[in-house]
C-alpha positions as CSV (number, residue, x, y, z in Angstrom):
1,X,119.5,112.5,113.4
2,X,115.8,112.4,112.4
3,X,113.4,109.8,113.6
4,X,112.0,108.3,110.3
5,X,108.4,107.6,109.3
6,X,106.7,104.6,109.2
7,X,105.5,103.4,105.9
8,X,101.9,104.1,104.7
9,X,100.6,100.5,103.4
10,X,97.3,100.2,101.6
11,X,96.0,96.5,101.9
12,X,93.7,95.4,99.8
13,X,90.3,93.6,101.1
14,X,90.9,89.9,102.1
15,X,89.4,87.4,100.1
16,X,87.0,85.2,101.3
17,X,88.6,81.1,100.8
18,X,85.6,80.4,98.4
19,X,86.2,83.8,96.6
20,X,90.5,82.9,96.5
21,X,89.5,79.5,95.2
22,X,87.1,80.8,92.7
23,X,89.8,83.0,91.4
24,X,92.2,80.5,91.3
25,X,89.9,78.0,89.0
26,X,89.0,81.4,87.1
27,X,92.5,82.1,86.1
28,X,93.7,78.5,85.3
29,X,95.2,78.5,82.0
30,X,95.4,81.6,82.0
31,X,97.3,83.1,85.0
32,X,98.1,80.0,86.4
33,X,99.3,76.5,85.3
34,X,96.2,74.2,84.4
35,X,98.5,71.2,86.2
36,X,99.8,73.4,89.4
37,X,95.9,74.5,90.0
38,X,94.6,70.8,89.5
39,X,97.3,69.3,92.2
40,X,96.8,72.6,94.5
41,X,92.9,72.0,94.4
42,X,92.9,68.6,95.0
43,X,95.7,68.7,98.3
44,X,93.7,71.8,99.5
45,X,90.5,70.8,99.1
C-alpha cells in the first residue's frame, strides 16, 4: 500500500475587511442581492 500525497492548494491573497466590504458594495446588483448586501452591511457594520 502506498502512502498518498497531500494535496497542493493554491490560496489566493486574503482580503483586507475594507477591500471584502468594498467588493461586496461593488458587486451588489450584480453578483449579490441588493436586499442581502443592505441587511449584511448594516448587521456587520
Amino acid at each position: 500500500m502506498s502512502k498518498k500525497q497531500p494535496s497542493v492548494i493554491s490560496y489566493r491573497i486574503v482580503w483586507s475587511r475594507e477591500e471584502a466590504l468594498e467588493h461586496i458594495k461593488k458587486e451588489s446588483g450584480k453578483h449579490f442581492d441588493p436586499e442581502v448586501v443592505k441587511v449584511f452591511l448594516q448587521e456587520i457594520v
